[in-house]
N, C-alpha and C positions, 0 to 999 in steps of 0.2 A: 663675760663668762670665762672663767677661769681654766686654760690650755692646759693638757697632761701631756708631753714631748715624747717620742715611742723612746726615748733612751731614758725616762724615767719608769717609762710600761717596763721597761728590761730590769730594772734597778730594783724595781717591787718584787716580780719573780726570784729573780735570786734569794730577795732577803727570805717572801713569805713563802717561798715553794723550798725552802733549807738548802739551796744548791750548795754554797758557800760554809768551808767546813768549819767557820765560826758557830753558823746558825741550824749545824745539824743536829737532832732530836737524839732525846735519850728513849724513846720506847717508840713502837709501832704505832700504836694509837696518837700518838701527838703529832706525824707523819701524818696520818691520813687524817687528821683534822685541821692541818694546814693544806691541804689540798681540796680540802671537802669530801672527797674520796677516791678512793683509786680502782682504777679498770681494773676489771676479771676473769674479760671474757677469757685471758689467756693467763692462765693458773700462776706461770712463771712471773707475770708482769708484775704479780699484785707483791713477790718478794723482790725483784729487781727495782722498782721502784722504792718501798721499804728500807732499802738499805743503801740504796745512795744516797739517803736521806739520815741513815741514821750514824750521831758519833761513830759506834762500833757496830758495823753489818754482822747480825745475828738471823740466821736462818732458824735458829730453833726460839726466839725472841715472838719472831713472828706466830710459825706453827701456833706457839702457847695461847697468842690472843686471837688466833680463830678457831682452833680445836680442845682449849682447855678452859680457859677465862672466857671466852667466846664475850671479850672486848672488841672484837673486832666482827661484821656481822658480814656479808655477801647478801647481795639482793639486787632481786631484777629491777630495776628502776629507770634511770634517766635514759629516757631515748630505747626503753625498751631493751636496756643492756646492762650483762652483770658487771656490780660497784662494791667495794667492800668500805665498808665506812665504821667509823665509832659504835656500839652498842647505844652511847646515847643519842648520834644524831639519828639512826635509827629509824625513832617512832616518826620524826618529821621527815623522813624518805617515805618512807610507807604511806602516811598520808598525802603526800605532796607530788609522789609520783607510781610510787609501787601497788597502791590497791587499785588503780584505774589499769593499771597493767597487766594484772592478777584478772580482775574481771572480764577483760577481753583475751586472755589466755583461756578460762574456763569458757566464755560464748564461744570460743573456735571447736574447742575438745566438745563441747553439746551439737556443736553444728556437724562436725566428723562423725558422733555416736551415729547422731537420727540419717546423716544421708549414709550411714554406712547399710541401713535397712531392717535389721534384723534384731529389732526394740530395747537396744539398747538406751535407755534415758539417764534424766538426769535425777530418778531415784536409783539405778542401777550403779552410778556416777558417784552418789551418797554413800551407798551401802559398800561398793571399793574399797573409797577412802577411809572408812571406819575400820575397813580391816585390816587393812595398810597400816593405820596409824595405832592401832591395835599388837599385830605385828611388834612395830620397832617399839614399843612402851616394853615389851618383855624379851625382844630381840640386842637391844643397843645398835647400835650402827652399823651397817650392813649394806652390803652395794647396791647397785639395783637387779643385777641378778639375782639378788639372795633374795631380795625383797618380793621380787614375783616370785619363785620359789617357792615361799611361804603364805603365799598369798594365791589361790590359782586364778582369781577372776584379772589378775593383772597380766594375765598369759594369753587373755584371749585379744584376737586379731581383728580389726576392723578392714575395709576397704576403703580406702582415701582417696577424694576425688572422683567418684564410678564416674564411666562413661567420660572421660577425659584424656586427655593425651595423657596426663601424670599419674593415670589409674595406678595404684599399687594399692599391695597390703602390706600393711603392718601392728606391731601391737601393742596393746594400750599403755605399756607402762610407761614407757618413757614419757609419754603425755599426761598421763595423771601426776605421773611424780615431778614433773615440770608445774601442774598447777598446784600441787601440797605446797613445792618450796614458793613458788610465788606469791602464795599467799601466807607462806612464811609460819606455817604450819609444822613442814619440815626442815632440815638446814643440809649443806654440803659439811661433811664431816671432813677427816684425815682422808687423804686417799691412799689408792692398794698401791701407789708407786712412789716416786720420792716428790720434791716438792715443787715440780716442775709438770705432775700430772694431774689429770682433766678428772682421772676415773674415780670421784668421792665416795664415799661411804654415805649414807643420809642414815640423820638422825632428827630423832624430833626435835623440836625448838621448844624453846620456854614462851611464854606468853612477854609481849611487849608493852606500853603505855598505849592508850589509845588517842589520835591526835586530828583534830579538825582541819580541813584541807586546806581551806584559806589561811590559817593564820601558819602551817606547816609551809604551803609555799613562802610565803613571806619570810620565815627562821632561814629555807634554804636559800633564797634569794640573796641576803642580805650575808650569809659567810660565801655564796658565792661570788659576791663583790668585795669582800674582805678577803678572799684569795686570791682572786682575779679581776681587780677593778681595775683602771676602767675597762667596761666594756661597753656594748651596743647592744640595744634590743636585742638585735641579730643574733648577738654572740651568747645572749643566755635564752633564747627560744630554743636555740640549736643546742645549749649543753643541757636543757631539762626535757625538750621534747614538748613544753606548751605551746598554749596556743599564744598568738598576740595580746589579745586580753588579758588570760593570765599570767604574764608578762611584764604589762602594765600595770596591771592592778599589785600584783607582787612588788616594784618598783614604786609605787605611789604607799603603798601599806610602811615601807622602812623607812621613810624619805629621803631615798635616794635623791643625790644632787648631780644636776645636770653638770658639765665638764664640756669640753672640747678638743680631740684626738689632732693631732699633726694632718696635713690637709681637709683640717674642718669639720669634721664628722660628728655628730655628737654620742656620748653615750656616759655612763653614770657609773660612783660611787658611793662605799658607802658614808652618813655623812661625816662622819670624823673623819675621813680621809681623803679631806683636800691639799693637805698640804705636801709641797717636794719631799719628796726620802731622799737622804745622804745618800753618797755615793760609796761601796763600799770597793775594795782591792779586787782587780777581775780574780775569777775561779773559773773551773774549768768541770764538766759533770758529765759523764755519761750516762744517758735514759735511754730504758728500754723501749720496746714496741708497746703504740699505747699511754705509755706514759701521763699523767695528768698535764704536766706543765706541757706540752705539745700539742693535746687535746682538748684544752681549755674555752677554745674561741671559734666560730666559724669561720673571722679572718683572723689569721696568724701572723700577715705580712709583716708587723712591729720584732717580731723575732725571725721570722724566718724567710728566707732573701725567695723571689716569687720564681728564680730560676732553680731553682734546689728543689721544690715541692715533689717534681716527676718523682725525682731518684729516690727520694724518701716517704712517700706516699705509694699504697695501693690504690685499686681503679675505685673502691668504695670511699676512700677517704681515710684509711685507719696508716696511722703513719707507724713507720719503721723505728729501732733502734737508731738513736741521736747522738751526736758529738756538740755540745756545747761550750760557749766559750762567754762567759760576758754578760750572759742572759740571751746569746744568740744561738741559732742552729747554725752550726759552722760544719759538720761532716755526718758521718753515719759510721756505724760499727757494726761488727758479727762475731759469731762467733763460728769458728770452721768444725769440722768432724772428727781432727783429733784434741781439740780445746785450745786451739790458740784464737788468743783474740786480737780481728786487725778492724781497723779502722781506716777510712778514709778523710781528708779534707775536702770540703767543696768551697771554703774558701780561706785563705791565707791568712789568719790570724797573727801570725809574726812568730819569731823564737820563741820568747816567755811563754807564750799560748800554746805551743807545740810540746813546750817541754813540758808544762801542767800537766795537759790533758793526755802526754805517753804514762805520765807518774798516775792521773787517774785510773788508767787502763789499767796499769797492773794493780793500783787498790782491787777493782772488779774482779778482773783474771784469781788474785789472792783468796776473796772470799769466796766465789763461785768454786773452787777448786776442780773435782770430777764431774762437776754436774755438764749437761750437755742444753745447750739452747738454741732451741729452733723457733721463732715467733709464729702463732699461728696462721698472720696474714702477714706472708712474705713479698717484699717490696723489691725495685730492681736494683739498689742500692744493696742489699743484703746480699740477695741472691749474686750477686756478683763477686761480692767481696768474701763470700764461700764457695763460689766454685772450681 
């Protein structure tokens, strides 16, 4: 059975995740289809990532293909977390992991209505959402403020939890409007701040393809082995959130070819992708918090040395802004409070590698210009290197 060596795992990243400013992308969308897709839970990530990726870092490049072309989609999906991906890949998110997500968002919001007491259901639930969605057809894009505003049934307050230690009240809209966009009814529009904030506007969404779930897991399965092959069961149960089975069965559907990782391990690619990748000139890339190429696997150890993880990891597992070198995690970065940005090493790459990755810093510093960056799950590595 045919060995993949982790300095070859490293080789693939570089070429197929564009670190290497040979193989960085001319638009947004070809970005995040070489990644499969990119994290969102942190607004900033989805263009920090975007533009280290692309020839020319364009902040308004990006905006256009989520707020104007809406080539680029946001959706709650893998693992129960927001992804921004291709318009086309899309319908096979939606079927492959997002409408099982949607549905158990909606059974939480019915189980909230009915123990909240006071007969709220899931016709009262319906008829909401009609006037929500009613609303923004003749409103355009509008916060969630506005949106309750114009809507009063989205004003009213439930009791969450009664009789619990977590007893509170709060009120519905933030939970309805969580279940319109998950089912992808609604969309995160432009926000009211620049392009580093959380606070969107929602706007209706267009209708999508409609796409069966098995043969959708299989489409994602199989670019996610063409982004990030090889991997291990492990490592794509954990980046989709299935089960084992489907897993497996997604992995037997493309026919996936079994491999073997440096100390023996098995795990698979896709099948055109047995063969060694050339070796290209090391490069040097700074990714932010989040980042895909960081978040890819549930073991990292082929890139990332297993004494570095504390300083660049939070206690959840969502890693920090990264210093790369090689295909490796060699340090971490921040950005401080009046816009300078430092970075550290955590491991001595050499001269060339120091000097690359100071030249990369100021590319980032160049385009970032006045913007200000705070990741939302801050690691002890950041937190250090800003305070």
């Amino acid at each position: 059975m045919q060995r993949i060596s982790d300095e070859q795992r490293r080789i693939r990243i570089v070429r197929r995740h564009l670190l290497a400013p040979g193989e960085r992308a001319a638009s947004p969308v070809d970005v995040a289809n070489a990644v499969v897709a990119l994290h969102a839970t942190d607004a900033a990530t989805v263009f920090l990532s975007a533009c280290a990726r692309l020839a020319e870092p364009d902040i308004a490049a990006v905006e256009q293909c989520l707020y104007d072309d809406i080539s680029l989609v946001r959706m709650l999906s893998m693992r129960n977390t927001l992804f921004v991906m291709s318009d086309e890949l899309a319908p096979y998110v939606e079927a492959a992991n997002a409408r099982a997500v949607a549905a158990k968002e909606r059974r939480n919001l019915l189980k909230h209505l009915h123990e909240d007491g006071n007969g709220l259901d899931e016709r009262w639930l319906d008829e909401t959402e009609r006037s929500a969605l009613a609303f923004l057809e003749g409103s355009g894009p509008v916060s969630g403020t506005q949106l309750a505003a114009g809507v009063p049934a989205l004003r009213t307050k439930i009791t969450v939890f009664p009789g619990k230690k977590q007893e509170t009240v709060q009120g519905v809209a933030t939970r309805v409007i969580r279940v319109l966009a998950a089912e992808g009814r609604i969309r995160r529009d432009r926000p009211r701040g620049s392009w580093t904030s959380s606070q969107f506007r929602w706007a209706l969404s267009r209708p999508r393809p409609v796409e069966e779930t098995a043969p959708a897991q299989a489409e994602l399965a199989l670019r996610w082995l063409r982004a990030y092959g090889p991997g291990t069961e492990a490592d794509l149960k954990w980046w989709t959130g299935w089960g084992t089975r489907e897993v497996r069965t997604a992995l037997a559907a493309v026919g996936a070819v079994e491999v073997r990782l440096d100390g023996g391990a098995p795990a698979w690619v896709a099948p055109e992708d047995t063969e060694p990748q050339p070796a290209q000139a090391p490069c040097a890339a700074l990714l932010p918090a989040l980042d895909p190429s960081g978040m890819g696997w549930a073991d990292r150890g082929f890139h990332l040395p297993t004494e570095h993880r504390a300083a660049l990891f939070d206690r959840s597992g969502n890693i920090g802004p990264t210093v790369w070198w090689d295909g490796r995690i060699v340090g971490g970065w921040a950005q401080r409070d009046d816009g300078e940005l430092t970075w550290r090493l955590l491991t001595d790459p050499g001269r060339e590698a120091t000097a690359a990755i100071e030249a990369e810093a100021d590319r980032l510093a160049g385009w970032v210009g006045e913007a200000r960056i705070t990741p939302r799950f801050r690691t002890p590595l950041e937190r250090e290197l800003t305070a």
